[in-house]
C-alpha positions in Angstrom: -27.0 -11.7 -12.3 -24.3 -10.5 -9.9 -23.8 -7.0 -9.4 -20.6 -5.4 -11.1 -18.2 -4.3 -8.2 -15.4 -3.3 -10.6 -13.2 -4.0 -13.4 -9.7 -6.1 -12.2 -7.0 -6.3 -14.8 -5.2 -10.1 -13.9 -1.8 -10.2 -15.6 0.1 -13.0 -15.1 2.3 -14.8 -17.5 1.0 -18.0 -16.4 -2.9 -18.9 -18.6 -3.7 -21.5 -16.4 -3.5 -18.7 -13.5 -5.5 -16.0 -15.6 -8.3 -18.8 -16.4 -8.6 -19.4 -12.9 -8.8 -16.3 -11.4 -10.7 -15.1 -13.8 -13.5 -18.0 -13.6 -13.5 -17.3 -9.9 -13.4 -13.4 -9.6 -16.2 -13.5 -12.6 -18.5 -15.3 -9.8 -17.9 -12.7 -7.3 -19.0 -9.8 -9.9 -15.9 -8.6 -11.1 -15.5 -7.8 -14.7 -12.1 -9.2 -15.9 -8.9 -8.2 -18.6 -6.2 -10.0 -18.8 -2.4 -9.4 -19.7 0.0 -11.9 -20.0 3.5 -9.5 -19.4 3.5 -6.1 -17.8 4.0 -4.3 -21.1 0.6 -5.7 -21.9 -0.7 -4.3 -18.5 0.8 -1.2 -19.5 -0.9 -0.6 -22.2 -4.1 -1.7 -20.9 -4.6 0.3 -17.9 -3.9 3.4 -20.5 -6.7 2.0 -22.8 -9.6 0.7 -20.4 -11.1 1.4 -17.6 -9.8 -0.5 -14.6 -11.0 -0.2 -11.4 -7.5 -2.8 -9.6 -4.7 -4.7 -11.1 -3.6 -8.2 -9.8 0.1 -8.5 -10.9 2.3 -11.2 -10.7 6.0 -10.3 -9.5 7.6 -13.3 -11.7 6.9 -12.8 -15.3 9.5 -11.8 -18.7 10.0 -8.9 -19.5 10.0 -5.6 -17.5 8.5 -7.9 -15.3 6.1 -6.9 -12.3 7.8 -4.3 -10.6 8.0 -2.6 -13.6 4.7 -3.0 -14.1 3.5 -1.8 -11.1 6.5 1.4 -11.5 4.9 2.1 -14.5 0.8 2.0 -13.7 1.7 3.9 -10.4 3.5 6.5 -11.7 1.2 7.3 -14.4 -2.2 6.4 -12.6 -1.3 6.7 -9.0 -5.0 6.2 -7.5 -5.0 2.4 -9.1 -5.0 -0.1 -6.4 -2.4 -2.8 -7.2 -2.2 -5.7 -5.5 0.7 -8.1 -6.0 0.5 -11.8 -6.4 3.6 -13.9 -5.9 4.9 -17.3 -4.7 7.7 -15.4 -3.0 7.0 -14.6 1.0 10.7 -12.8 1.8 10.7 -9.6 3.1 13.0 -8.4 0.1 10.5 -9.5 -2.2 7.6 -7.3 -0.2 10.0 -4.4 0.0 10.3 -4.3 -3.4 6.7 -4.6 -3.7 6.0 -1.9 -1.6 8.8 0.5 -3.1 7.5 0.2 -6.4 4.1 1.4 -5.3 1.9 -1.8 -4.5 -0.9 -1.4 -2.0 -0.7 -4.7 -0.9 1.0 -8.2 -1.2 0.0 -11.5 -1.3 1.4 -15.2 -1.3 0.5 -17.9 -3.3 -1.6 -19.8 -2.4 -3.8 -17.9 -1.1 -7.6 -18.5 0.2 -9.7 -17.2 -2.1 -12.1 -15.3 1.0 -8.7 -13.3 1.5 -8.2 -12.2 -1.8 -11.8 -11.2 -2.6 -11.6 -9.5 0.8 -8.4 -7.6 0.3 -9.9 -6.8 -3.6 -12.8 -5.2 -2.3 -10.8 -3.3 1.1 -8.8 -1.5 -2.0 -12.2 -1.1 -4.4 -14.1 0.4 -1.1 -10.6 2.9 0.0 -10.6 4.2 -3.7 -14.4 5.1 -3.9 -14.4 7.1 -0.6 -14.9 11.1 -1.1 -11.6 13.2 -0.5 -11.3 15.1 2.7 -9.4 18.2 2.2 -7.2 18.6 4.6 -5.3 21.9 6.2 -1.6 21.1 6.3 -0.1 18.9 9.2 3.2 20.1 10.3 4.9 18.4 13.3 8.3 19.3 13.8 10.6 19.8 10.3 8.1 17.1 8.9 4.6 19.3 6.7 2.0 17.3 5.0 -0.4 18.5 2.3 -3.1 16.3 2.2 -5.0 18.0 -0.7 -1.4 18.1 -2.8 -0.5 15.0 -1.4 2.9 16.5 -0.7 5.3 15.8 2.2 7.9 18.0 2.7 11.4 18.5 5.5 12.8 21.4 5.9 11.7 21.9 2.6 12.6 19.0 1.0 10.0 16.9 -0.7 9.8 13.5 0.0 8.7 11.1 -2.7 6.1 8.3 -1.1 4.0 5.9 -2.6 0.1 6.4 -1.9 0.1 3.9 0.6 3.0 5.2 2.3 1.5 8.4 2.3 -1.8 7.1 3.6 0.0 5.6 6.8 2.4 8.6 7.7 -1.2 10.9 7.2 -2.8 9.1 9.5 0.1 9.2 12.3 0.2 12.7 11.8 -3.4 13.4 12.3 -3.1 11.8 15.5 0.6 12.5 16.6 1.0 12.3 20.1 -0.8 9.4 20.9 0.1 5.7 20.9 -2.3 3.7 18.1 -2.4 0.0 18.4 -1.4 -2.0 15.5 -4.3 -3.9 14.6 -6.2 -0.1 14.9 -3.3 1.2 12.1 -4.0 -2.1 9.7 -7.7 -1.5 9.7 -7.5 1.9 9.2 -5.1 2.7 6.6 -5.5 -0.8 5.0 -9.3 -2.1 5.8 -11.1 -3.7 8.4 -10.1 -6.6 7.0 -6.9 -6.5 8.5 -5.7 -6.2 11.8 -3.3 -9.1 12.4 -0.6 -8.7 9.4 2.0 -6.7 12.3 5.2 -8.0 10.2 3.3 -5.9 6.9 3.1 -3.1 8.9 6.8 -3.7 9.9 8.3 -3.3 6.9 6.0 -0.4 6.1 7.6 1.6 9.0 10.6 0.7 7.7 10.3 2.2 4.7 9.2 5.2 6.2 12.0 5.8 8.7 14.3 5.1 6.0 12.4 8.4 3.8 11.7 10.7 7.0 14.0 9.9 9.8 17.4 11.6 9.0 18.8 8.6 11.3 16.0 5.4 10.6 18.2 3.1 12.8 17.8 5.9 15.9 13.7 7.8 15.1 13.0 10.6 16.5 9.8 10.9 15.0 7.6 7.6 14.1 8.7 6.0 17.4 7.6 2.0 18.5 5.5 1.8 21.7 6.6 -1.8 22.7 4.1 -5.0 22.1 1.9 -2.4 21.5 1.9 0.2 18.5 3.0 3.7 16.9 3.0 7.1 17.6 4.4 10.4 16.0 6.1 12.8 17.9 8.3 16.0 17.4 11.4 15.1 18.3 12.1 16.0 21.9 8.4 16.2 23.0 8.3 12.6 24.2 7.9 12.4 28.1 8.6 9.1 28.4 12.5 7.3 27.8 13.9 6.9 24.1 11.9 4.0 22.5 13.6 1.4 20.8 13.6 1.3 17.1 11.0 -2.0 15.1 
């Protein structure tokens, strides 16, 4: 008998797509629910115990970024992994802004989505460090409230969001490669998805920088990485921006 590794909630509006993941994820030692609309997800993540959520983008009804608004804002330490047939950066924005932890495109190989599954499972189980606040420049984090604040104002992210800008500021200053930020803020499983960590940046600039086109703070090392810095304690010339 395979060992349970968690309880996945599938909700697409598609049976055929249910049937299949579900025969397939079953294999692997995941126990299953299923929604067919986001409402249905909704109501099921409030009723069971689930442990991820597979959501479709395309389906009737509030649809699944409504879904995924919904679960996140009521159960924001659910990993939710969207599942679409649509690969443009609007459509991963979207994604991301309503609070999804990852993204992936139909078809997919099914190694990579039982990998990505369990990278999300594996983040969620880890113990919380408590950590003392990080302040660099007019930008604090709590990471005990899981708060970020500028010059006072707080600044709404989503977890995953937060879980990148944490770990820039626990090691502002220095340069980290990109394949060192996708393994550890995502899993080791990743490493070579740089245009996902693109838009991620984006989004962040857009929320901290109080010019995104311009940073001062999360600044590109060229062909290389990221680093945070307080704005004017860079020794080297302006970097450009992604």
């Amino acid at each position: 008998m395979n060992e349970n590794h968690g309880t996945l909630l599938i909700v697409d509006d598609e049976r055929s797509i249910r049937h299949s993941l579900r025969t397939i994820l079953s294999s692997f030692g995941f126990q299953i629910i299923e929604a067919a609309r986001g409402e249905e997800a909704l109501d099921l993540v409030r009723s069971a115990q689930v442990d991820a959520v597979l959501l479709d983008i395309d389906m009737p009804g509030i649809g699944g970024i409504g879904a995924c608004r919904g679960i996140r804002r009521s159960y924001p330490g659910i990993p939710i992994l969207m599942l679409t047939v649509h690969g443009s950066e609007d459509h991963k924005v979207a994604a991301f802004d309503a609070g999804a932890d990852d993204y992936i495109t139909k078809p997919f190989q099914l190694r990579e989505l039982t990998a990505r599954i369990r990278a999300s499972l594996r983040r969620t189980r880890l113990p919380d460090e408590p950590d003392a606040e990080i302040a660099v420049g007019d930008i604090v984090l709590n990471g005990s409230r899981h708060e970020v604040t500028k010059r006072g104002r707080k600044i709404h992210l989503t977890p995953k969001q937060f879980e990148l800008l944490h770990y820039l500021m626990k090691h502002a200053g220095g340069a980290i490669a990109h394949g060192k930020l996708l393994r550890s803020v995502w899993g080791p499983e990743y490493g070579n998805e740089l245009e996902y960590l693109r838009t991620f940046v984006r989004q962040l600039r857009l929320k901290i920088e109080d010019d995104p086109g311009n940073p001062k703070y999360l600044l590109t090392d060229s062909h290389f990485g990221y680093r945070f810095e307080e704005p004017g304690s860079e020794l080297a010339l302006p970097r450009p921006g992604l």
